[in-house]
ChimeraX commands (.cxc) that place a marker at each C-alpha (Angstrom):
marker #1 position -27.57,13.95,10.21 radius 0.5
marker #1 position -29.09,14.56,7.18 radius 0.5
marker #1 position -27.26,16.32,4.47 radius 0.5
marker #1 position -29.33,18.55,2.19 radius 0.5
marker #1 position -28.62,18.63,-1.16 radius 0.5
marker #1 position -27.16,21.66,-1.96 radius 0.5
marker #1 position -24.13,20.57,0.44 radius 0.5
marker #1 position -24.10,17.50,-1.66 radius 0.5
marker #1 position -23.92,19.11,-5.06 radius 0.5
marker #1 position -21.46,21.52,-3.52 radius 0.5
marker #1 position -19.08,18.11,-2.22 radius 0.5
marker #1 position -19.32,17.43,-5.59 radius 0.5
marker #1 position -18.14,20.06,-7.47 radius 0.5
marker #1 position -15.39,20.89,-4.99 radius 0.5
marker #1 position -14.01,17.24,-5.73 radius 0.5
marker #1 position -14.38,18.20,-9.71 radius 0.5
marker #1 position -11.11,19.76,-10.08 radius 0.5
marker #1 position -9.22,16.46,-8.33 radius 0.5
marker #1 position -11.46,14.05,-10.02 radius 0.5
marker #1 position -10.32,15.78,-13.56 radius 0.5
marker #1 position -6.50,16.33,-12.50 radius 0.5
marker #1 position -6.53,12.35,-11.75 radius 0.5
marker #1 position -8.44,11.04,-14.28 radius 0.5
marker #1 position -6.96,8.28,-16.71 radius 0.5
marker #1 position -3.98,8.72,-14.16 radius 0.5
marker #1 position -2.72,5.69,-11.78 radius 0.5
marker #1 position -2.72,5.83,-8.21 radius 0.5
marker #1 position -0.91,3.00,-6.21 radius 0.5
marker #1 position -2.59,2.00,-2.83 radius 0.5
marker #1 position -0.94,0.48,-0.36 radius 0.5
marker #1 position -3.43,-1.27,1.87 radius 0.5
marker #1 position -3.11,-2.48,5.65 radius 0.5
marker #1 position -2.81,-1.99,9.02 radius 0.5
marker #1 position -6.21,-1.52,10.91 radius 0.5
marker #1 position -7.89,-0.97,8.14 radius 0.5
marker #1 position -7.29,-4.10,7.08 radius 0.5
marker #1 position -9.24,-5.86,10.16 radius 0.5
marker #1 position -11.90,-2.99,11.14 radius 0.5
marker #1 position -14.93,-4.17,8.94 radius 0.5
marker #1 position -16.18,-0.85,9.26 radius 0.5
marker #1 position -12.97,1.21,7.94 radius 0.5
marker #1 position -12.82,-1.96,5.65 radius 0.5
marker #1 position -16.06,-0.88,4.18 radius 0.5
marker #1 position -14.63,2.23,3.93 radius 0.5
marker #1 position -11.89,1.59,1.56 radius 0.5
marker #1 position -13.35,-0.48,-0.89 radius 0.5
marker #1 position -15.96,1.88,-1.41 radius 0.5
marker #1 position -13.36,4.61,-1.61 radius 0.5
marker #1 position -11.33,2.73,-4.41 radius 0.5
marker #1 position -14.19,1.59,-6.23 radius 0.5
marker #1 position -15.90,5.06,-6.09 radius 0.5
marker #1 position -12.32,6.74,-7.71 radius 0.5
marker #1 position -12.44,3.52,-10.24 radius 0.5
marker #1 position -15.77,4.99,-11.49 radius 0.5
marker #1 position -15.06,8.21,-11.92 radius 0.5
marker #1 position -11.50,7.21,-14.48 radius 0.5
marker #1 position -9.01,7.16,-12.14 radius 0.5
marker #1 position -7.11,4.32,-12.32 radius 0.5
marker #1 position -6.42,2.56,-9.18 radius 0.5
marker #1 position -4.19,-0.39,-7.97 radius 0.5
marker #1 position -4.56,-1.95,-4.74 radius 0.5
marker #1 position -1.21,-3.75,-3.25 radius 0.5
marker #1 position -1.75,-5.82,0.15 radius 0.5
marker #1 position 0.17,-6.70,2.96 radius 0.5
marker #1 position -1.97,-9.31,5.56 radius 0.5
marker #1 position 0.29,-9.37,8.53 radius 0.5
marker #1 position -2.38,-10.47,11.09 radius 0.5
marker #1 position -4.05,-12.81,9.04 radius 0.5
marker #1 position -0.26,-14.84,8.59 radius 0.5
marker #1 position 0.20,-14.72,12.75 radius 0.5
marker #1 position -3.10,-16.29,12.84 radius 0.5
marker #1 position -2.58,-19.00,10.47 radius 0.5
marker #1 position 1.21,-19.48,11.95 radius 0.5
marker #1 position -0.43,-19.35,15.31 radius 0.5
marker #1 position -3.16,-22.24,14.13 radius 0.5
marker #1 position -0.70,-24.27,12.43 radius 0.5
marker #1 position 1.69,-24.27,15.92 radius 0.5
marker #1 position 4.18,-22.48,13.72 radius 0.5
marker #1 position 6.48,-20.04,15.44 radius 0.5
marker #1 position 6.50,-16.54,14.26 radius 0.5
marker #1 position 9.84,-14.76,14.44 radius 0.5
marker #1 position 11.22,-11.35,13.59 radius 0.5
marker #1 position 14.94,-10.15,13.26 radius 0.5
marker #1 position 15.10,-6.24,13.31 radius 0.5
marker #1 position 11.42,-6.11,11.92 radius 0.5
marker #1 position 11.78,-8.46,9.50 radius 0.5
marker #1 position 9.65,-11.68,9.25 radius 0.5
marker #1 position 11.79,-14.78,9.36 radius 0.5
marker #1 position 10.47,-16.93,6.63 radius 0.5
marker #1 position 11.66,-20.44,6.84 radius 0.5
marker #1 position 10.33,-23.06,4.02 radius 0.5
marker #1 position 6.84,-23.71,6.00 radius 0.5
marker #1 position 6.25,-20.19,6.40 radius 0.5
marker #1 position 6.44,-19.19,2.91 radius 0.5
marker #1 position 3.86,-21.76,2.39 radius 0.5
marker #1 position 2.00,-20.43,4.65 radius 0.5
marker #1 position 2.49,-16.95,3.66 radius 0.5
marker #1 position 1.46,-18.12,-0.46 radius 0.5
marker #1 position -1.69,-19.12,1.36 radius 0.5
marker #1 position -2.89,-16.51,3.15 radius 0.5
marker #1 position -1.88,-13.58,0.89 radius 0.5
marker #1 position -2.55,-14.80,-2.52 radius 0.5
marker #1 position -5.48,-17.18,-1.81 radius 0.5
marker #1 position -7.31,-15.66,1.42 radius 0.5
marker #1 position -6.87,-12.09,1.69 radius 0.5
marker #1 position -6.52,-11.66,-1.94 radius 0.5
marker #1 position -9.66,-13.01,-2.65 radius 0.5
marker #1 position -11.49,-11.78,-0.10 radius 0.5
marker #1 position -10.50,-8.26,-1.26 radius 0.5
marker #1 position -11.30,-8.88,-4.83 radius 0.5
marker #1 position -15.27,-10.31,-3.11 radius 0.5
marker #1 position -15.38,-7.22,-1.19 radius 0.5
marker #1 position -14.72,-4.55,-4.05 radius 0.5
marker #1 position -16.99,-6.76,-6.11 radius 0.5
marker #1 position -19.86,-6.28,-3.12 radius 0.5
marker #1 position -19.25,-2.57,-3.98 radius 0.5
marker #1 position -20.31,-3.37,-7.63 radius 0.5
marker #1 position -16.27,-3.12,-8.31 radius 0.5
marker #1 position -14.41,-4.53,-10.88 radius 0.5
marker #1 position -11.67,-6.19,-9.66 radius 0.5
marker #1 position -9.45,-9.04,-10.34 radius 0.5
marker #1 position -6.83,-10.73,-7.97 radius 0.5
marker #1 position -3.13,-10.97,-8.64 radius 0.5
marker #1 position -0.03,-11.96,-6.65 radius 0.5
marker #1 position 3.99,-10.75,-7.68 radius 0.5
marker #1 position 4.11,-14.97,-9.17 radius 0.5
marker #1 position 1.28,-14.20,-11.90 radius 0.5
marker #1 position 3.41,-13.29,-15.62 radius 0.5
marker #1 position 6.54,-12.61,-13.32 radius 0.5
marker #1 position 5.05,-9.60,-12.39 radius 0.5
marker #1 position 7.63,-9.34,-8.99 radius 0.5
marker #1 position 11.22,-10.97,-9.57 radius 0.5
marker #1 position 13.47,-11.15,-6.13 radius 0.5
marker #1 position 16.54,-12.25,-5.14 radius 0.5
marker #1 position 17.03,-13.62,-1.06 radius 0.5
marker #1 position 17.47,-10.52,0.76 radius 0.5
marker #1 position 19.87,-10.57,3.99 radius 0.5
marker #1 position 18.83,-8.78,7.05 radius 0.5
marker #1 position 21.06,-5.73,8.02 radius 0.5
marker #1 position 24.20,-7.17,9.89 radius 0.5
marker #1 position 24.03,-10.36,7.44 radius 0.5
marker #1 position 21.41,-12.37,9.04 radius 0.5
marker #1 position 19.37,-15.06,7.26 radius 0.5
marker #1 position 16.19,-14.05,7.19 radius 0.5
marker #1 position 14.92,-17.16,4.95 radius 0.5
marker #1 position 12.47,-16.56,2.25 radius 0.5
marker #1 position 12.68,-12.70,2.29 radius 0.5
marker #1 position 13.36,-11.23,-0.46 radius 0.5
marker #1 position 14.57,-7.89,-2.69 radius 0.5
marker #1 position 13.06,-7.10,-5.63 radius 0.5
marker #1 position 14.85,-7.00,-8.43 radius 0.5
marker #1 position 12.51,-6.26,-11.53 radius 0.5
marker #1 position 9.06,-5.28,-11.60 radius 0.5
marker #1 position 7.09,-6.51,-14.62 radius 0.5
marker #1 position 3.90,-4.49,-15.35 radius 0.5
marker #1 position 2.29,-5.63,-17.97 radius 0.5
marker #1 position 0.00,-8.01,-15.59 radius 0.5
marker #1 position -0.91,-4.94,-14.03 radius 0.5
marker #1 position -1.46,-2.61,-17.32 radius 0.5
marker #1 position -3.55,-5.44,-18.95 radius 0.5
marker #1 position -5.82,-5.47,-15.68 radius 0.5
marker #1 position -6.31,-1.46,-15.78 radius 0.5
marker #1 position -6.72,-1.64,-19.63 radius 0.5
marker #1 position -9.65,-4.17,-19.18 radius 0.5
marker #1 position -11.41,-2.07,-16.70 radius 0.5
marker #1 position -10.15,-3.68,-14.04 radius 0.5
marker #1 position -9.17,-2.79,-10.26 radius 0.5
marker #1 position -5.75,-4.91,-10.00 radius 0.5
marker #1 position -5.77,-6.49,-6.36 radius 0.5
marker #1 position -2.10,-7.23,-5.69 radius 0.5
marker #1 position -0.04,-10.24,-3.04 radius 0.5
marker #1 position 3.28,-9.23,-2.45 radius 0.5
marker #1 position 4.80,-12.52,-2.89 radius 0.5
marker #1 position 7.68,-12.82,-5.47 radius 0.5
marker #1 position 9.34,-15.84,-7.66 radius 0.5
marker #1 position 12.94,-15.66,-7.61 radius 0.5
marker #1 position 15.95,-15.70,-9.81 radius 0.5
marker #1 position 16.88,-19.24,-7.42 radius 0.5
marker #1 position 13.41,-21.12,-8.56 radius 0.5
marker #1 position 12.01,-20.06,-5.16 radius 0.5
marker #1 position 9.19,-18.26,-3.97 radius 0.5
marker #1 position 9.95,-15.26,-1.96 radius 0.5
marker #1 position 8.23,-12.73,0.76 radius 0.5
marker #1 position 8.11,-8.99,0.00 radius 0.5
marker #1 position 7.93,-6.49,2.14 radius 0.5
marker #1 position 4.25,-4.52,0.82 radius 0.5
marker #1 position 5.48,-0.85,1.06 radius 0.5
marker #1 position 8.66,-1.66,-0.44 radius 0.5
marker #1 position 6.62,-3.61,-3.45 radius 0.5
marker #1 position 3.71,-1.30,-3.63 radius 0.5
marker #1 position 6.37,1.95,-3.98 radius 0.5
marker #1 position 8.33,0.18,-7.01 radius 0.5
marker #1 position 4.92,-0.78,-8.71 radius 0.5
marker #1 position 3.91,3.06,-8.66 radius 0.5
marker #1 position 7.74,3.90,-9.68 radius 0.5
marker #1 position 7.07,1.20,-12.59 radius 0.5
marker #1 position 3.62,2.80,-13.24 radius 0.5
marker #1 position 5.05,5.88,-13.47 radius 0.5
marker #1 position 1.88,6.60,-10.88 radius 0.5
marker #1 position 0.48,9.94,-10.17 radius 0.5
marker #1 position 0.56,9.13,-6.17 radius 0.5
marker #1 position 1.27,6.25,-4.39 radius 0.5
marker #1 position -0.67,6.34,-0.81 radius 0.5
marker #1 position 0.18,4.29,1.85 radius 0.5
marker #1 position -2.01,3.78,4.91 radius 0.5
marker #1 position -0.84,3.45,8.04 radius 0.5
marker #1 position -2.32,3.44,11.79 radius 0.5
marker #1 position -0.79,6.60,12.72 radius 0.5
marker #1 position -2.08,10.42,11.50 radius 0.5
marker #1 position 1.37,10.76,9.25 radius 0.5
marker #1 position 5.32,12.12,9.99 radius 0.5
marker #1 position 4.55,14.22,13.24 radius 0.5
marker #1 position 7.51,16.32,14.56 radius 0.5
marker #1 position 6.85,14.82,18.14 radius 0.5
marker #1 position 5.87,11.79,18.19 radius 0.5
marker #1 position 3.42,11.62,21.11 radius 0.5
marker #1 position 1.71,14.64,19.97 radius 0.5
marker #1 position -1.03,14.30,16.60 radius 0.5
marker #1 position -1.03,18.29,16.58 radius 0.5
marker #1 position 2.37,18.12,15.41 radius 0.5
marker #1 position 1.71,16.51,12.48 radius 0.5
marker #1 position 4.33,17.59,8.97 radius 0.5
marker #1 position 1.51,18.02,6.15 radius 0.5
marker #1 position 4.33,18.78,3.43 radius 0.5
marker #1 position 8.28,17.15,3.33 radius 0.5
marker #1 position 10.71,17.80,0.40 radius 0.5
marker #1 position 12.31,14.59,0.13 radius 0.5
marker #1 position 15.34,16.33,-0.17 radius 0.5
marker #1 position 14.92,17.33,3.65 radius 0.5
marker #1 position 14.50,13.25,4.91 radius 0.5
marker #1 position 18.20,12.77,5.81 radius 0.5
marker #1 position 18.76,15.74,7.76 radius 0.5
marker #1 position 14.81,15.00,9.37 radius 0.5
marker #1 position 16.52,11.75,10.68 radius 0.5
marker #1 position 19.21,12.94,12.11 radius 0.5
marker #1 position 17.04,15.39,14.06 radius 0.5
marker #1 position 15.42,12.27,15.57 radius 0.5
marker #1 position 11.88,13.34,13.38 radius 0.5
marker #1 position 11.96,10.26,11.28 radius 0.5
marker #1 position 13.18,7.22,13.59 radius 0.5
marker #1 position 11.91,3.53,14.15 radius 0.5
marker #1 position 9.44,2.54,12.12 radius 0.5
marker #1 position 8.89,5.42,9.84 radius 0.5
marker #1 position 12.14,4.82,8.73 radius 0.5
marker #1 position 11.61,2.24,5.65 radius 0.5
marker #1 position 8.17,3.48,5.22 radius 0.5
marker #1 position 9.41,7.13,4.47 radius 0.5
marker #1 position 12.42,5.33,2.53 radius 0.5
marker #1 position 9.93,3.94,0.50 radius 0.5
marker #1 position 7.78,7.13,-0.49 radius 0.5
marker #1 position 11.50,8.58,-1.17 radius 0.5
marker #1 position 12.73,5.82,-3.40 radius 0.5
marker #1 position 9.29,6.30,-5.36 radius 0.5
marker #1 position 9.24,10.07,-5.82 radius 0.5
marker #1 position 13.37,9.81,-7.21 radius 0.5
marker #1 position 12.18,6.59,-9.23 radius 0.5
marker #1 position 9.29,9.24,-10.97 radius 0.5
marker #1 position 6.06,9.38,-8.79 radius 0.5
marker #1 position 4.68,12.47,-8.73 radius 0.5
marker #1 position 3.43,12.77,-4.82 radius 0.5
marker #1 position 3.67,9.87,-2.06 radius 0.5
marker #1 position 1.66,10.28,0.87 radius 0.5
marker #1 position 1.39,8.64,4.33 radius 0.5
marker #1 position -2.20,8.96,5.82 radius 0.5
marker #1 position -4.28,7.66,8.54 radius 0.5
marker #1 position -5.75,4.56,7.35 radius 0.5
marker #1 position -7.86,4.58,11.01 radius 0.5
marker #1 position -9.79,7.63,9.52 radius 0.5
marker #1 position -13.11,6.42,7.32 radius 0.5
marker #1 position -12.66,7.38,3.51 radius 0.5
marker #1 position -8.94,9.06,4.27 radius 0.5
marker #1 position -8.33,7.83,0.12 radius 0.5
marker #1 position -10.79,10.21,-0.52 radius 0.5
marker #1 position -10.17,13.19,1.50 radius 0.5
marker #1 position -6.27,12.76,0.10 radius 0.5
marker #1 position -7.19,12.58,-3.18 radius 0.5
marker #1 position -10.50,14.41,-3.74 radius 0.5
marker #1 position -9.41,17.85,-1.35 radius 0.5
marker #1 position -6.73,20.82,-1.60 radius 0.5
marker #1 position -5.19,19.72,1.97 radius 0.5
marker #1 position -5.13,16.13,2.04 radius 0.5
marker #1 position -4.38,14.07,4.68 radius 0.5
marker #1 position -1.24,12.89,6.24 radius 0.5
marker #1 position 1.86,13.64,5.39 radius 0.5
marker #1 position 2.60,13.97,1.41 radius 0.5
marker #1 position 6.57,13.72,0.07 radius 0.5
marker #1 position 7.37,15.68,-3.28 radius 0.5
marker link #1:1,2 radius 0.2
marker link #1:2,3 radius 0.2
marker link #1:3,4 radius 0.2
marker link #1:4,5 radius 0.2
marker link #1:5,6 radius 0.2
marker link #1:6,7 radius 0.2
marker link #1:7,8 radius 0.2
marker link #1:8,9 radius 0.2
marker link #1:9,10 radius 0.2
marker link #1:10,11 radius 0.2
marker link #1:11,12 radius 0.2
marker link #1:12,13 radius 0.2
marker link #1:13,14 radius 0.2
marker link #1:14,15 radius 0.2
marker link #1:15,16 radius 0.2
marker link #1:16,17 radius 0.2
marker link #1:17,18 radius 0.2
marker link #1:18,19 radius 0.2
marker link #1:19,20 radius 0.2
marker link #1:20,21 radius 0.2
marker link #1:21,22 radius 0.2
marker link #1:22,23 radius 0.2
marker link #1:23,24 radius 0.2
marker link #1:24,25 radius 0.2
marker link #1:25,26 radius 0.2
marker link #1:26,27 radius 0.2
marker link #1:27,28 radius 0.2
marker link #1:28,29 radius 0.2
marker link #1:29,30 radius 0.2
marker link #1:30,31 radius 0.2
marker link #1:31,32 radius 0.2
marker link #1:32,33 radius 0.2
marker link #1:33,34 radius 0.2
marker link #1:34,35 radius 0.2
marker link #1:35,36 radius 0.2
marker link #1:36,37 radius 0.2
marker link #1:37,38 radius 0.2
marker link #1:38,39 radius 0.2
marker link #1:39,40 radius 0.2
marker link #1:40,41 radius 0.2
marker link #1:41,42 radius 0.2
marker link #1:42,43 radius 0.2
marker link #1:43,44 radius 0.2
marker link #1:44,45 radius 0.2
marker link #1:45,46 radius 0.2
marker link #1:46,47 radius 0.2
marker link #1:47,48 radius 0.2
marker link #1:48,49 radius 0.2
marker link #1:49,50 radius 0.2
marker link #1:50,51 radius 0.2
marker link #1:51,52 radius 0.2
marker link #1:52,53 radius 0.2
marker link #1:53,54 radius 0.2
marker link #1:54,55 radius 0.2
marker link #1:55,56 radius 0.2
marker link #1:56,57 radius 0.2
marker link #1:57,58 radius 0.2
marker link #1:58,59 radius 0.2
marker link #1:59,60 radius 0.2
marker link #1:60,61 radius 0.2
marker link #1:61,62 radius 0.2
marker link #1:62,63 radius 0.2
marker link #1:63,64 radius 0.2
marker link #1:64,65 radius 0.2
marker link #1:65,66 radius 0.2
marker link #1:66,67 radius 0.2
marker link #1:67,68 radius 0.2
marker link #1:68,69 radius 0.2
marker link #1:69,70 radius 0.2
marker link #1:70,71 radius 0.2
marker link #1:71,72 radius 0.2
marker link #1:72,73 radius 0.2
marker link #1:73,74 radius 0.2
marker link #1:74,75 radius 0.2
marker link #1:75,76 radius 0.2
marker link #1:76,77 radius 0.2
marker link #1:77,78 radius 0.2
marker link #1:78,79 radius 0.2
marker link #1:79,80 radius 0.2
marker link #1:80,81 radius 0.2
marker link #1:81,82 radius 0.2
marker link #1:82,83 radius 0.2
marker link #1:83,84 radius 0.2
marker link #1:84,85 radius 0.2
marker link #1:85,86 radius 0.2
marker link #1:86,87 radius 0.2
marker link #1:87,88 radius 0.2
marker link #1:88,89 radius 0.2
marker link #1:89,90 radius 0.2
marker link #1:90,91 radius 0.2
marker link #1:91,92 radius 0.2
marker link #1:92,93 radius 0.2
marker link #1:93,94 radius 0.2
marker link #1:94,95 radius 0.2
marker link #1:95,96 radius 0.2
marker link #1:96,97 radius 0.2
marker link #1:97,98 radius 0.2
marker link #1:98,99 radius 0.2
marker link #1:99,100 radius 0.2
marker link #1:100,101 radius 0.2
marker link #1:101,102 radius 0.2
marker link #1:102,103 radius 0.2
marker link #1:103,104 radius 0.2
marker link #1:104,105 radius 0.2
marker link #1:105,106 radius 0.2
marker link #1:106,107 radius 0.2
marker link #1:107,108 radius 0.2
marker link #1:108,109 radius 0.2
marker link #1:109,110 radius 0.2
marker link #1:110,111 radius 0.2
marker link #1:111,112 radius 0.2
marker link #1:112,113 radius 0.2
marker link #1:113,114 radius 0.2
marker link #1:114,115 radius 0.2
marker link #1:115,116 radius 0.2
marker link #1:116,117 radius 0.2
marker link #1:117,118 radius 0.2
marker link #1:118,119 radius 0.2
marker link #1:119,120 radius 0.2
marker link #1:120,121 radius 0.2
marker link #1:121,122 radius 0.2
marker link #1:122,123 radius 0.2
marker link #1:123,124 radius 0.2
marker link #1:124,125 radius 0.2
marker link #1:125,126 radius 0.2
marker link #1:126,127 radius 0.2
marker link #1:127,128 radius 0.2
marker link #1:128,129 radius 0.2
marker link #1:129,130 radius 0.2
marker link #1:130,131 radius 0.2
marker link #1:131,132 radius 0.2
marker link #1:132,133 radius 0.2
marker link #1:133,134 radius 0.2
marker link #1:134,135 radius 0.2
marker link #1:135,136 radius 0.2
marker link #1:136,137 radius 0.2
marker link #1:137,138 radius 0.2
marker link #1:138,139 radius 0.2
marker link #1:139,140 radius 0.2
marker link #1:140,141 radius 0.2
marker link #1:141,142 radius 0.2
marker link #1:142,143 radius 0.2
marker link #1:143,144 radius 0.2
marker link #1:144,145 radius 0.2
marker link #1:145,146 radius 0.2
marker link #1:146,147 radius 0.2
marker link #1:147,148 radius 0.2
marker link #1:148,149 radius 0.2
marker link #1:149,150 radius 0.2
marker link #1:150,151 radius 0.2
marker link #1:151,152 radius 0.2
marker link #1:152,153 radius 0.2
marker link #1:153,154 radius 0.2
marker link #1:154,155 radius 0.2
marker link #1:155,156 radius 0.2
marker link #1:156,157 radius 0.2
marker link #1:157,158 radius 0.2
marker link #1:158,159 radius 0.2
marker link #1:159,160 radius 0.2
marker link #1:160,161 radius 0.2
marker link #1:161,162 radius 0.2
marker link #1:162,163 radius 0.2
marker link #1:163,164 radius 0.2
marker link #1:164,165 radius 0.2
marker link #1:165,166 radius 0.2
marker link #1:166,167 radius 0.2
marker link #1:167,168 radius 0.2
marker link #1:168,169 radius 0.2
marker link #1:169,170 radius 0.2
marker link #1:170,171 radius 0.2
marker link #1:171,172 radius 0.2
marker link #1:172,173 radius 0.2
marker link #1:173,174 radius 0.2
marker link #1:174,175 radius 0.2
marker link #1:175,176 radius 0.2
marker link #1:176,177 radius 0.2
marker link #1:177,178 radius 0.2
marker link #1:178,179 radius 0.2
marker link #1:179,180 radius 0.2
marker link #1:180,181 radius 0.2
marker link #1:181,182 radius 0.2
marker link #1:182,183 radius 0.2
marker link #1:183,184 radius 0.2
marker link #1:184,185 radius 0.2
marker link #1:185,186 radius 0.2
marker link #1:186,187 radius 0.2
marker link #1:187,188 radius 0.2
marker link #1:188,189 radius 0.2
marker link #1:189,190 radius 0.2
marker link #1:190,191 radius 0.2
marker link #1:191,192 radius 0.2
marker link #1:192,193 radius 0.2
marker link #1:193,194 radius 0.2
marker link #1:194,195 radius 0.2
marker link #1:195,196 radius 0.2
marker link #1:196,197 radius 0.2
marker link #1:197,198 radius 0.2
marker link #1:198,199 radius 0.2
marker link #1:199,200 radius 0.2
marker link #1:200,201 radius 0.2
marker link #1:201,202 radius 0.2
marker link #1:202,203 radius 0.2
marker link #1:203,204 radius 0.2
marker link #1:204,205 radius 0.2
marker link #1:205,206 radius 0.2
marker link #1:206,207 radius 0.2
marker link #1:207,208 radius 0.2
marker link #1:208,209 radius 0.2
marker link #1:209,210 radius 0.2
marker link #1:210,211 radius 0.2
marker link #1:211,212 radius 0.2
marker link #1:212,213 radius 0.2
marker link #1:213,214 radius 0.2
marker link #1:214,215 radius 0.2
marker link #1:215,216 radius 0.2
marker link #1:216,217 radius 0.2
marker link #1:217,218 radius 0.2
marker link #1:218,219 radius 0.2
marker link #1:219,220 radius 0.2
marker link #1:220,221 radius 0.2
marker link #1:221,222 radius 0.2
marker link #1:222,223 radius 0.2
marker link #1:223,224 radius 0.2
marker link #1:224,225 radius 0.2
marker link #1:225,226 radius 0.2
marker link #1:226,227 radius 0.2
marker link #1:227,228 radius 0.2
marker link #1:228,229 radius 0.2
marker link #1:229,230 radius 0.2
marker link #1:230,231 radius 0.2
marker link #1:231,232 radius 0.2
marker link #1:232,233 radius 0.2
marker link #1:233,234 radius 0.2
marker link #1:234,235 radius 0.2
marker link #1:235,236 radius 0.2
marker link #1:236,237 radius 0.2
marker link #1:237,238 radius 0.2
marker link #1:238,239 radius 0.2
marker link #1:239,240 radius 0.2
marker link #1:240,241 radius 0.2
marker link #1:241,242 radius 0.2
marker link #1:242,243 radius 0.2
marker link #1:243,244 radius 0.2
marker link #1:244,245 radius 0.2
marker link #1:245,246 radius 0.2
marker link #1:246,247 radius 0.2
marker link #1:247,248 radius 0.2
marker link #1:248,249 radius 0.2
marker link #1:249,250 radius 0.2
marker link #1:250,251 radius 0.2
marker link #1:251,252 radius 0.2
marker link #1:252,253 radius 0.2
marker link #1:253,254 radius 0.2
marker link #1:254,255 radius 0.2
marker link #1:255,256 radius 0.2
marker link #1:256,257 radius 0.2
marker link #1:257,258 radius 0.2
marker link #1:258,259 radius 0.2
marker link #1:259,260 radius 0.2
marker link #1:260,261 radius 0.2
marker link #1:261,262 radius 0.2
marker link #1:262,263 radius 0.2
marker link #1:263,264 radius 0.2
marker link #1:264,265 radius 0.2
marker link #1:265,266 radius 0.2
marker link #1:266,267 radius 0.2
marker link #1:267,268 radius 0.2
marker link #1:268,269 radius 0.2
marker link #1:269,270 radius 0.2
marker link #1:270,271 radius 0.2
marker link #1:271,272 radius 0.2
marker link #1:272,273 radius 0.2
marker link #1:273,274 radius 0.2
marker link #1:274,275 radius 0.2
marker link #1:275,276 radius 0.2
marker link #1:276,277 radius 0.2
marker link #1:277,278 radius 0.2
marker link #1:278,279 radius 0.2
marker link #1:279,280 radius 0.2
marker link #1:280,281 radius 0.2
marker link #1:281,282 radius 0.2
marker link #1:282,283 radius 0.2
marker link #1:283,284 radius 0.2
marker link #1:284,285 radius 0.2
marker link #1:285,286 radius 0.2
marker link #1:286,287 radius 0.2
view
């Protein structure tokens, strides 16, 4: 369809007051899920983060690559195995996991954004101690492996990056206080970053439309939660399963200083965009 261009100058100045509010401000973006392996919503994104780069908002992308370990595990004949969610990371499958997410999907992002005519550089939680962890336990004491908690967050890789014009691209692997290298769970890294940041927004993407009252129903989808209201929303049965450390996560970074967290529909082309550059958003946001 074409668009004429009096709807495009109007797109434009409608986005004016968001592109002002956010500019010289950081937003954290927590990337994955199908958008991750749909080269189309792919395409999406990148444009999306490199078109908010341009226009002074200061953006940093933090990566999880799920799919792209099980493959390489799956190649490799190694056994993938999960306790209560959790990937159980024995000594080859931190190896592997150093592999794929700092050298392939890393760099592949990085490629991508720089396809867009971004400027980007890539960076994993090992580079200038930027993520320190200790070896996490999972919740009734099991040994997960090389999991691990974070337990300092040093920015300055990050803040050198954005200071140099520079889209930080970010591999949620950790070094920790043991002399080992250490897996970190993306949402939980990407939501102390922004915390650290002291971000505007920290957005992560998921393959679902947000927090919806009834699960099996998109209509029902919560546009606004007070994080205040979270505990008695799980005990209602609202938030359960999965949302659960995801929502954790946007609560931990709005009490740690974030202005707004939002969950939104990373299955949606441009969804960055219609969060950040609109009145309503997308998703659900957390204040």
């Amino acid at each position: 369809m074409e668009i004429s261009n009096n709807i495009r100058a109007k797109v434009l100045i409608d986005a004016l007051p968001y592109i002002q509010k956010y500019n010289g401000k950081v937003v954290v973006v927590k990337y994955g899920g199908n958008a991750m392996t749909n080269e189309e919503l792919k395409e999406a994104v990148m444009s999306d983060i490199v078109l908010l780069s341009l226009v002074g908002i200061r953006v940093v992308l933090v990566h999880g690559g799920g799919p792209e370990i099980n493959e390489m595990l799956g190649r490799l004949g190694i056994e993938s195995k999960f306790i209560n969610g959790l990937r159980y990371t024995d000594k080859d499958t931190i190896d592997v996991v150093k592999m794929v997410l700092a050298g392939k999907v890393n760099k592949e992002l990085v490629a991508h954004l720089a396809e867009h005519k971004g400027n980007a550089v890539g960076l994993c939680g090992i580079d200038g101690k930027m993520i320190t962890a200790e070896k996490a336990e999972g919740a009734n004491g099991e040994d997960l492996g090389f999991v691990g908690n974070i337990t300092k967050i040093n920015v300055k890789p990050i803040t050198d990056a954005l200071e140099n014009g520079c889209i930080p691209v970010i591999a949620t692997v950790a070094c920790g206080n043991d002399g080992n290298t250490y897996n970190i769970n993306a949402d939980t890294a990407a939501s102390r970053i922004a915390a650290e940041l002291g971000a505007e927004n920290l957005i992560l993407m998921t393959d679902i439309a947000g927090l919806l009252r009834d699960k099996n129903d998109p209509s029902t989808l919560i546009p606004f939660v007070n994080v205040s209201e979270v505990p008695f929303m799980k005990r209602q049965g609202i938030i359960s399963g999965g949302m659960i450390p995801k929502i954790d996560c946007c609560v931990e970074a709005v009490r740690r200083g974030v202005k707004k967290t939002s969950i939104i529909d990373g299955r949606v082309p441009h969804s960055i965009l219609i969060e950040i550059l609109s009145n309503e958003g997308i998703g659900t946001q957390f204040k």
